[in-house]
KOLDREN-673041 format. One record per residue (C-alpha): residue number from 1; x, y, z. Coordinates in pm, 1 decimal. Layout:
@seq->NUM&px->X&py->Y&pz->Z
...
This chain:
@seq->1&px->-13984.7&py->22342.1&pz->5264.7
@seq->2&px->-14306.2&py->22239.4&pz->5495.4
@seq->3&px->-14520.8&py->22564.5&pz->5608.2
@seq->4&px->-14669.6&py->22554.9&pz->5996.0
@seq->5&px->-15037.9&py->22706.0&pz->6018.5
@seq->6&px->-15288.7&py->22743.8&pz->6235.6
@seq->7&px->-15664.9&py->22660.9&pz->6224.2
@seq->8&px->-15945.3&py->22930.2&pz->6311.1
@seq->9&px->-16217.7&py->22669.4&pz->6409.3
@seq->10&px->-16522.7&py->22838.2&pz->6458.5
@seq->11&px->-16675.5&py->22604.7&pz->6600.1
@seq->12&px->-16520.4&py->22641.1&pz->6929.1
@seq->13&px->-16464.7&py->23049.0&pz->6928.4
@seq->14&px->-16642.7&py->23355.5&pz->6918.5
@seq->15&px->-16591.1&py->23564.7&pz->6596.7
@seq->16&px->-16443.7&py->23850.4&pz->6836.5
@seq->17&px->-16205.1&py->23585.5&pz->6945.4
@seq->18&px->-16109.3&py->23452.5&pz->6562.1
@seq->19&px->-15967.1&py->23795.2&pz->6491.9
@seq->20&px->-15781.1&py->23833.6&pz->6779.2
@seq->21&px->-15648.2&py->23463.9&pz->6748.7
@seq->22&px->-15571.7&py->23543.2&pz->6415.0
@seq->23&px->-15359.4&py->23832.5&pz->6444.5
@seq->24&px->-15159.0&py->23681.4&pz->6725.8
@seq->25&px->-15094.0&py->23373.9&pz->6497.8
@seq->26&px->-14949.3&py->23588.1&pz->6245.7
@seq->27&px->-14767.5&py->23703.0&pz->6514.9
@seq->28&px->-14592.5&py->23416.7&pz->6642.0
@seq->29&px->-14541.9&py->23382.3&pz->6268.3
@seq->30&px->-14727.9&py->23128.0&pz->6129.6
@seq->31&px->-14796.4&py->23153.6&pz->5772.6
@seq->32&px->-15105.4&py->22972.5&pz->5731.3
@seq->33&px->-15466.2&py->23067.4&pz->5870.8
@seq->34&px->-15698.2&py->22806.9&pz->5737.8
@seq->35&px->-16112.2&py->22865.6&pz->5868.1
@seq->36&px->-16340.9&py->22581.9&pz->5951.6
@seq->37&px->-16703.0&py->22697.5&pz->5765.6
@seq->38&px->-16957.3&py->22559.3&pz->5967.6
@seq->39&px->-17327.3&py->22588.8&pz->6087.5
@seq->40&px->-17343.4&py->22367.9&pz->6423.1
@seq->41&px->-17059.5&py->22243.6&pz->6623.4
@seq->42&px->-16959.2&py->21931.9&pz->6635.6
@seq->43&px->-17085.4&py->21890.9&pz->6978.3
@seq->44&px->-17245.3&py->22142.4&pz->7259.5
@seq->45&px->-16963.0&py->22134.5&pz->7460.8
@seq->46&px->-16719.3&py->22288.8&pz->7147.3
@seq->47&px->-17035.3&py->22580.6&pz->7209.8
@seq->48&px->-17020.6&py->22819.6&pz->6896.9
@seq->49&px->-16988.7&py->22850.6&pz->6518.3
@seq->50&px->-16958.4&py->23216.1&pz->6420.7
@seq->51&px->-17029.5&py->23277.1&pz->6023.4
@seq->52&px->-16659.8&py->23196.1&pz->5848.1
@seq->53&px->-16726.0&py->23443.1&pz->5563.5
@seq->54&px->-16733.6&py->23799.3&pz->5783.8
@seq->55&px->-16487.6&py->23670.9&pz->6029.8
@seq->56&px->-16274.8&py->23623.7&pz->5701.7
@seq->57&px->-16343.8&py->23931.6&pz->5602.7
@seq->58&px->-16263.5&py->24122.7&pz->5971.4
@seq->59&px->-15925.8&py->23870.2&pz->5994.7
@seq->60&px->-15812.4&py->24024.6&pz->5623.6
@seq->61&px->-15813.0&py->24349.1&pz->5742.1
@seq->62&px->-15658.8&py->24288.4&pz->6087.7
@seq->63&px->-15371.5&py->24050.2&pz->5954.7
@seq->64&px->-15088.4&py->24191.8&pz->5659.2
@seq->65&px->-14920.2&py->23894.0&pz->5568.6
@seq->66&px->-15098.2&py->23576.3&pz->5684.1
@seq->67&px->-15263.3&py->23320.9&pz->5415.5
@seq->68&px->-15625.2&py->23275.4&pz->5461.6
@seq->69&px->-15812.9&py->22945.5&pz->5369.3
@seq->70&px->-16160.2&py->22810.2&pz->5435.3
@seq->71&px->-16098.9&py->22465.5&pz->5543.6
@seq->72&px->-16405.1&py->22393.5&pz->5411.6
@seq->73&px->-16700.6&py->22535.9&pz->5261.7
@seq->74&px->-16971.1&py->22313.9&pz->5075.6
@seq->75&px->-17090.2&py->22436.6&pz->4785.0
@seq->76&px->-17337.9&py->22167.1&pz->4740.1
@seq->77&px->-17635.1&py->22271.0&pz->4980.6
@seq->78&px->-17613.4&py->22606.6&pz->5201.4
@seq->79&px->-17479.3&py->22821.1&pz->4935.6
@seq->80&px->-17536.3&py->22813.0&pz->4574.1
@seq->81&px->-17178.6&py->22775.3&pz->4410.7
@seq->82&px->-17257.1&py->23159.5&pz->4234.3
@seq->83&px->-17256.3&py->23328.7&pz->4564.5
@seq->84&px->-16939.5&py->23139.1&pz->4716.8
@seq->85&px->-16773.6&py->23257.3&pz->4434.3
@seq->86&px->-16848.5&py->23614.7&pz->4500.2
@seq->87&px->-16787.1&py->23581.8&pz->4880.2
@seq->88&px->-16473.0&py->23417.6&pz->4776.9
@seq->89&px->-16385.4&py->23692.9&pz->4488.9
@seq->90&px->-16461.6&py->23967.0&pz->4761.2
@seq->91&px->-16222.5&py->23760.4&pz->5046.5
@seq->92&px->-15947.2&py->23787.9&pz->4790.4
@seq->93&px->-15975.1&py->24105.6&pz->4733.1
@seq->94&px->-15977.3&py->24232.0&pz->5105.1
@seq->95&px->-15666.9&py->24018.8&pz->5203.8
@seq->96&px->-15465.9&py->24148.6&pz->4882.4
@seq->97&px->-15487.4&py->23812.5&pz->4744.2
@seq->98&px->-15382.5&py->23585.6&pz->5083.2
@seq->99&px->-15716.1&py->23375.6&pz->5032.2
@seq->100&px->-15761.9&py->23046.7&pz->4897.2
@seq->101&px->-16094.4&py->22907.8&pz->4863.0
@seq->102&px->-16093.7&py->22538.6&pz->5001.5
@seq->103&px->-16377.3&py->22332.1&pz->4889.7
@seq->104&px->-16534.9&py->21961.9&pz->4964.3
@seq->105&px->-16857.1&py->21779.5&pz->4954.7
@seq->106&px->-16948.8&py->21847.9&pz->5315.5
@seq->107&px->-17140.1&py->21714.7&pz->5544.9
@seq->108&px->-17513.3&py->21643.9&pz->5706.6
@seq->109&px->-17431.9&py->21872.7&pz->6013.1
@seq->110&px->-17413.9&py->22175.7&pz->5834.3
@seq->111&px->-17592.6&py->22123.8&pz->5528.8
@seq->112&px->-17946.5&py->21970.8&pz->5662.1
@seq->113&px->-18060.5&py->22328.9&pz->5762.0
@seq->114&px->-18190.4&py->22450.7&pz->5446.1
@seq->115&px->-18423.1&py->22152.6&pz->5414.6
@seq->116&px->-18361.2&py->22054.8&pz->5161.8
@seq->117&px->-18253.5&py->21679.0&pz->5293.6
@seq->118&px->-17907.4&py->21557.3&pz->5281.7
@seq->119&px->-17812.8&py->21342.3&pz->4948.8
@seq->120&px->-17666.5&py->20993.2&pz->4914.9
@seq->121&px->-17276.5&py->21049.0&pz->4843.2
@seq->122&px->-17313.9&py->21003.5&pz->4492.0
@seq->123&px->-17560.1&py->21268.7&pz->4440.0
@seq->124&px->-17326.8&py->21481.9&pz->4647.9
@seq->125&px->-17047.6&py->21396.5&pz->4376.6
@seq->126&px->-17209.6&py->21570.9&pz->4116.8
@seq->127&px->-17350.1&py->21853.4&pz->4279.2
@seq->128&px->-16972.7&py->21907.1&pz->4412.5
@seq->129&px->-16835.5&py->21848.6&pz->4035.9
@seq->130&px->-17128.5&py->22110.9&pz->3894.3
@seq->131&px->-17082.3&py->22363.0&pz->4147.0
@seq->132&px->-16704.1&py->22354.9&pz->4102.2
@seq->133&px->-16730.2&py->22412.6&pz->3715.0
@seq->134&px->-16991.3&py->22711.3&pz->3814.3
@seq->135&px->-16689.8&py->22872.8&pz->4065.2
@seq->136&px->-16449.2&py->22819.1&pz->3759.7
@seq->137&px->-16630.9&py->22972.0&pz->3536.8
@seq->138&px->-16736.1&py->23284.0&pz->3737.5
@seq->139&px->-16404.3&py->23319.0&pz->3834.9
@seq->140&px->-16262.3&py->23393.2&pz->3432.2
@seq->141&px->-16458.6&py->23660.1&pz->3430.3
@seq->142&px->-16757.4&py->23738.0&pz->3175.8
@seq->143&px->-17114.7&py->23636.6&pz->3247.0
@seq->144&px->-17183.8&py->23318.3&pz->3317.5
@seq->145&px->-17516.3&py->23092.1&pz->3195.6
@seq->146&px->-17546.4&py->22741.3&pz->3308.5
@seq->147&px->-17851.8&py->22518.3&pz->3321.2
@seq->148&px->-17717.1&py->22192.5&pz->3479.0
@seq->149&px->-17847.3&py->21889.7&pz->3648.1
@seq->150&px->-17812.7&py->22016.5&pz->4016.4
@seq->151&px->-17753.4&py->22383.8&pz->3904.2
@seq->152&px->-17904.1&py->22709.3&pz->3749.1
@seq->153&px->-17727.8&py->23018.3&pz->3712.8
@seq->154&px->-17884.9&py->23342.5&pz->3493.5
@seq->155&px->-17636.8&py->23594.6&pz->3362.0
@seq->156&px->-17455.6&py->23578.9&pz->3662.4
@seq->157&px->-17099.6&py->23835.8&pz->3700.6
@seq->158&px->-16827.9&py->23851.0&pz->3960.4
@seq->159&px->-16789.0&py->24239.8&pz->3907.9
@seq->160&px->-16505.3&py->24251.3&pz->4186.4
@seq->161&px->-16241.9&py->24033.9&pz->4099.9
@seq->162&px->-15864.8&py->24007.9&pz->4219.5
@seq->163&px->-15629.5&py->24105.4&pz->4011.5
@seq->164&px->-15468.2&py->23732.2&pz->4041.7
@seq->165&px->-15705.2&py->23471.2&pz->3998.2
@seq->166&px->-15838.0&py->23296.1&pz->4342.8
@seq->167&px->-15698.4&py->22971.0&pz->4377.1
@seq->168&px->-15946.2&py->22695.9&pz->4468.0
@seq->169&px->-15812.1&py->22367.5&pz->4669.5
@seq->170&px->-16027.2&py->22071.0&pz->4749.1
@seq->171&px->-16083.7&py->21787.9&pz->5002.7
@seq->172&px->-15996.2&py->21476.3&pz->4927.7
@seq->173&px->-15933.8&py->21075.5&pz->5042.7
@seq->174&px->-15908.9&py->20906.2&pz->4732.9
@seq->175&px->-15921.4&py->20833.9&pz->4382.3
@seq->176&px->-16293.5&py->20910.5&pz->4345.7
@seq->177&px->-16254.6&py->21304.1&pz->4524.2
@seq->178&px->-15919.9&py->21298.3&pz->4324.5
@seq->179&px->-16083.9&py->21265.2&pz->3957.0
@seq->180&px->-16331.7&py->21494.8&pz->4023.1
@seq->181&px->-16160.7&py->21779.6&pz->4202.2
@seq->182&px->-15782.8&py->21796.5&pz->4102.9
@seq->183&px->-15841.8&py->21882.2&pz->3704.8
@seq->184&px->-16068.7&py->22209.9&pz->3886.7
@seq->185&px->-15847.6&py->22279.9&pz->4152.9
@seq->186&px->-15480.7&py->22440.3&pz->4181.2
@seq->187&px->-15456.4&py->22327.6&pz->4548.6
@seq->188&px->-15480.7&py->21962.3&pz->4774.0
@seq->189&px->-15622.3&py->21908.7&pz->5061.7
@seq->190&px->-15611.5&py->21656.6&pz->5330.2
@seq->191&px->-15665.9&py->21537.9&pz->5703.3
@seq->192&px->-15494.3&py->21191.6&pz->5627.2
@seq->193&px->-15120.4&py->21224.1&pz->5565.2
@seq->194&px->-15161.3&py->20923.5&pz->5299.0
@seq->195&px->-14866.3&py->20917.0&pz->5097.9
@seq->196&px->-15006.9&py->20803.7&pz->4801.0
@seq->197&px->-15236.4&py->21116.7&pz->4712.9
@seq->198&px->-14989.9&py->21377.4&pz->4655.2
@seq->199&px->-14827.2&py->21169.1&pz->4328.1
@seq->200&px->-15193.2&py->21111.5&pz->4204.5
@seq->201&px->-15355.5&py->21441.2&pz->4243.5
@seq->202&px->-15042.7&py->21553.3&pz->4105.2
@seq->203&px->-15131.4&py->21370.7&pz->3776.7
@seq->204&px->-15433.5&py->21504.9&pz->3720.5
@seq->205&px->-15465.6&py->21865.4&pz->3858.2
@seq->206&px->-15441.1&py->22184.1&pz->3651.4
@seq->207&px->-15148.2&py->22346.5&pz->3856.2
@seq->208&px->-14841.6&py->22341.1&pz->3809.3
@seq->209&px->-14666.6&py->22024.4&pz->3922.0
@seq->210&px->-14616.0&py->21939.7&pz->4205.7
@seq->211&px->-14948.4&py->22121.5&pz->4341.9
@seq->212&px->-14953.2&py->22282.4&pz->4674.0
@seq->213&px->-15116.3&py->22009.7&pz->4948.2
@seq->214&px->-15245.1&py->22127.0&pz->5291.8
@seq->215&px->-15322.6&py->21940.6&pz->5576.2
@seq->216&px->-15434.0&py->21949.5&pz->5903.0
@seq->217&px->-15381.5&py->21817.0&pz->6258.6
@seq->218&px->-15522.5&py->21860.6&pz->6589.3
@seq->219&px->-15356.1&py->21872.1&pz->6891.9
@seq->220&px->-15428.6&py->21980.9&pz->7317.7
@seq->221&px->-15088.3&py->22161.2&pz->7420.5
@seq->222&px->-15127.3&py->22210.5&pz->7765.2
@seq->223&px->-14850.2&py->22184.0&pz->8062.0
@seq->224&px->-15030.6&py->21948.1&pz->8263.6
@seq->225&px->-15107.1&py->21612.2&pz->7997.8
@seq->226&px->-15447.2&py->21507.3&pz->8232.9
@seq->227&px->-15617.7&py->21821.2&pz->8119.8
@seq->228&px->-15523.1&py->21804.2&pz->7765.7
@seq->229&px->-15617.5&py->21502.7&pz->7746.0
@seq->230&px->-15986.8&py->21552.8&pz->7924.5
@seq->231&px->-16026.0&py->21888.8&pz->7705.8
@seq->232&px->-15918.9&py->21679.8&pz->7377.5
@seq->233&px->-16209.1&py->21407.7&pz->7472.6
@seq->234&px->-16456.8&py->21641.2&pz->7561.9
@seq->235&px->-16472.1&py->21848.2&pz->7241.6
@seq->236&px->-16255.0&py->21600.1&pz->6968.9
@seq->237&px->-16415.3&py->21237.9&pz->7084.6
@seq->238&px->-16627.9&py->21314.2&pz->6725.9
@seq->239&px->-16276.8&py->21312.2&pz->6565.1
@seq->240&px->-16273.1&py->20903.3&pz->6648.9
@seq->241&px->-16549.2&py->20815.9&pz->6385.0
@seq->242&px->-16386.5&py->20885.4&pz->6057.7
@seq->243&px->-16492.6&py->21089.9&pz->5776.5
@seq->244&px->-16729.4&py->20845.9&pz->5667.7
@seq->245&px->-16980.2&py->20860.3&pz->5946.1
@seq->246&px->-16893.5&py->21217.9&pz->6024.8
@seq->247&px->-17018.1&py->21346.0&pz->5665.9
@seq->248&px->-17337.7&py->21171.3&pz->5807.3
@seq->249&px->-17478.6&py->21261.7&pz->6116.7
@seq->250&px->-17697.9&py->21522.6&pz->6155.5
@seq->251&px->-17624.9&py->21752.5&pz->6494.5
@seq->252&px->-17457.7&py->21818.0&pz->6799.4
@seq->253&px->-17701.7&py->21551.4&pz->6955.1
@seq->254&px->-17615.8&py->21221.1&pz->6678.2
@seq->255&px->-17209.8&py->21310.7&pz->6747.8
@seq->256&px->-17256.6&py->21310.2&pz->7104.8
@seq->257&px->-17443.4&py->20933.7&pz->7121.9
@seq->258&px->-17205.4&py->20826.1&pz->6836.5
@seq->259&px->-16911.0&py->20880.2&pz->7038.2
@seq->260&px->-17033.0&py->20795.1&pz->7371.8
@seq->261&px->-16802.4&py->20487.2&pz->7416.8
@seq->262&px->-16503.5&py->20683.4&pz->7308.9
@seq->263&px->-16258.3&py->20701.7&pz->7553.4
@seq->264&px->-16003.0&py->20997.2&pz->7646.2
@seq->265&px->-15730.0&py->20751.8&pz->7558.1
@seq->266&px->-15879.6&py->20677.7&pz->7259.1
@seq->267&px->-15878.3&py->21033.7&pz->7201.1
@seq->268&px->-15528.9&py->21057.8&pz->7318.8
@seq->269&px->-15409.5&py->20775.5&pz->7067.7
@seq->270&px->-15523.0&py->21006.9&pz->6777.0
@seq->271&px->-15411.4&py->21321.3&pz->6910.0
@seq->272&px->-15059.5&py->21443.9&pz->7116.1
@seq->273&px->-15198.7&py->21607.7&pz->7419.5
@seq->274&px->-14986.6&py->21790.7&pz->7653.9
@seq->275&px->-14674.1&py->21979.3&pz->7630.9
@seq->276&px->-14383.7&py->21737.7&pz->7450.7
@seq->277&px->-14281.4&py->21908.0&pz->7150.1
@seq->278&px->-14112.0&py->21583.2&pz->7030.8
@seq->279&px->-14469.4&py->21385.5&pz->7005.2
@seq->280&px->-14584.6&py->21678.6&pz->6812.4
@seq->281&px->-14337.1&py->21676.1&pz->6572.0
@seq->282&px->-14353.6&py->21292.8&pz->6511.6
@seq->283&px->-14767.8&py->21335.2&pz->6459.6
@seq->284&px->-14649.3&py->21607.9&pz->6185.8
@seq->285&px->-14348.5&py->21394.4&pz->6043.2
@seq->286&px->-14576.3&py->21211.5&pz->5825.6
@seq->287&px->-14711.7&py->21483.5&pz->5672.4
@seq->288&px->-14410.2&py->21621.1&pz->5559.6
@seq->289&px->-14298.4&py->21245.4&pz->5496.0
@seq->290&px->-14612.1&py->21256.0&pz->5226.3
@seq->291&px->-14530.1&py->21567.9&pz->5049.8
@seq->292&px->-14771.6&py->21830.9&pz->5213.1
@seq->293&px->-14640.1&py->22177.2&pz->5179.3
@seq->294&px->-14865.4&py->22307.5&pz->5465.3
@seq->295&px->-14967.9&py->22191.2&pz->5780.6
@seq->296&px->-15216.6&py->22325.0&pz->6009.7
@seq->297&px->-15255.1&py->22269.7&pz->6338.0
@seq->298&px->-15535.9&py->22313.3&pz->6544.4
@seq->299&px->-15533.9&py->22386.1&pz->6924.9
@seq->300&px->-15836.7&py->22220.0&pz->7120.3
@seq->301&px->-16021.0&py->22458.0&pz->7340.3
@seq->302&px->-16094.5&py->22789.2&pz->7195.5
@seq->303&px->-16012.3&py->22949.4&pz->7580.3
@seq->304&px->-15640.1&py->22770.6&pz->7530.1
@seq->305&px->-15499.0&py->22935.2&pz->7176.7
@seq->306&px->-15320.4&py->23212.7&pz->7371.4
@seq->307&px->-15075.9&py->22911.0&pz->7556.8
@seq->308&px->-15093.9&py->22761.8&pz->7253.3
@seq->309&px->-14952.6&py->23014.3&pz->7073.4
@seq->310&px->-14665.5&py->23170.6&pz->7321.1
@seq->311&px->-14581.8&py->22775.0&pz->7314.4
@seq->312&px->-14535.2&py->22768.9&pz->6943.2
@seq->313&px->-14361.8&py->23107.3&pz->6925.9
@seq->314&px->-14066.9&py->22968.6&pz->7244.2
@seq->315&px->-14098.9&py->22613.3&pz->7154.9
@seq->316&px->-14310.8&py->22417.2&pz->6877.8
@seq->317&px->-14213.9&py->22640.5&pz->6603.6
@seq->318&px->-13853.0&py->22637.1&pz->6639.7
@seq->319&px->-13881.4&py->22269.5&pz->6682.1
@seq->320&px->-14068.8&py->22215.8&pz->6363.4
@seq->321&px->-13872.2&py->22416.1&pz->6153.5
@seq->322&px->-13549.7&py->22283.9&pz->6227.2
@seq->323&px->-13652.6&py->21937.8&pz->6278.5
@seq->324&px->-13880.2&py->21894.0&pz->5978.0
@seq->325&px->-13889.9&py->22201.5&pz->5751.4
């Protein structure tokens, strides 16, 4: 049975806002809440990008039953893998064990800021493959000594732990992220609804088969389609360039002249925009189609999650669940 959830993106919401979203999700009920954990925006006009770990912390004690995820954090660059694995430990604990930490190699917009330059993707491989054996290891418990290639940790100690272990997912798009994260991971994740990932992280990850898989999809519900669509292109038109060139660029600025030709039907072609609950349900179809367990959907326009979300209480939700869960 598919799960419906909802994304937190802070990049277009106040932290205020994130709580109050987040509680009203639950609400609704939707059984997912997964947290984008970024520096910048994608572009000015998204206008915000609260710190994900507090607002996690503030949403776990506001919410009772709702799962939290970061949808992602890089451990490669802005944090040391050591203290996302505390921040992570402590997250667990305050939501009564609702968290899972989501993980992935990142990218140049968020990273860049602690100067300390932005690696070719193979450097990033390792550091990601490093930094997820340091998480590991804190989380068993014990201290922990490493002296790697990308990595130092000293008699480090998670000295509040959750009772149940933490589990960690990770981002990936092929066979490459697949070897590397699913043998350190208990949990998938995706923003491609490519059927052939489930079966192969599946044969290589630690959990128990089949592994949970959550993915993601963005959407503008609003009652009049022009809007949606116009809101969609003003603050998703990065969306158009693919993961490749996102993980990339390096601000608000580089997104904006990269996807200057985009068009709002571009935009539209990649993401349902208005109110018919059928074209939402065929846009999640293939996720389900591919195995994923959990989708999340994100509403465009962090001044438009309250329609959102009275439309997926009356409407979407009912329509999902019967149709595809």
């Amino acid at each position: 049975m598919t799960r419906f959830g909802y994304t937190l993106m802070c990049e277009q919401s106040d932290p205020r806002s994130l709580v109050r979203d987040a509680v009203a999700a639950e609400d609704v009920g939707l059984e997912l809440a997964v947290m984008s954990d970024h520096f910048n925006p994608w572009l000015d006009e998204q206008g915000h990008s609260p710190n994900a770990w507090p607002t996690l912390g503030a949403v776990a004690q506001a919410t009772e039953s709702l799962e939290l995820m970061t949808y992602v954090t890089c451990p490669i660059a802005r944090y040391h893998p050591a203290v996302i694995a505390q921040q992570a430990a402590t997250v667990g604990l305050l939501s009564d064990g609702r968290f899972t930490l989501g993980l992935g190699a990142g990218e140049n917009l968020n990273e860049h800021v602690v100067g300390a330059g932005w690696p070719p993707a193979n450097v990033r491989h390792e550091r990601f493959t490093e930094a997820l054996d340091v998480i590991n290891a804190l989380f068993d418990g014990g201290y922990v000594n490493h002296v790697g290639e990308h990595y130092r940790v000293d008699s480090a100690k998670l000295w509040d732990l959750p009772e149940s272990r933490v589990p960690i997912g990770v981002a990936v798009s092929g066979d490459q992220s697949i070897e590397v994260g699913a043998p350190r991971a208990d949990v998938m994740i995706a923003v491609e609804p490519d059927p052939e990932l489930g079966p192969a992280f599946d044969a290589k990850t630690r959990a128990s088969s089949p592994a949970r898989k959550v993915g993601q999809l963005p959407i503008s519900w609003d009652s009049d389609a022009d809007a949606a669509r116009t809101r969609a292109h003003e603050q998703f038109r990065w969306f158009a360039g693919g993961w490749k060139v996102n993980a990339e660029l390096p601000g608000p600025s580089a997104f904006a002249a990269a996807s200057q030709f985009v068009r709002p039907e571009d935009v539209a072609e990649q993401i349902p925009c208005g109110d018919d609950v059928g074209a939402i349900v065929k846009a999640v179809k293939p996720f389900v189609d591919a195995g994923f367990t959990d989708v999340a959907l994100v509403q465009i326009g962090g001044d438009q999650q309250r329609t959102f979300l009275d439309a997926a209480r009356s409407d979407l939700l009912p329509a999902l669940r019967e149709q595809l869960g």
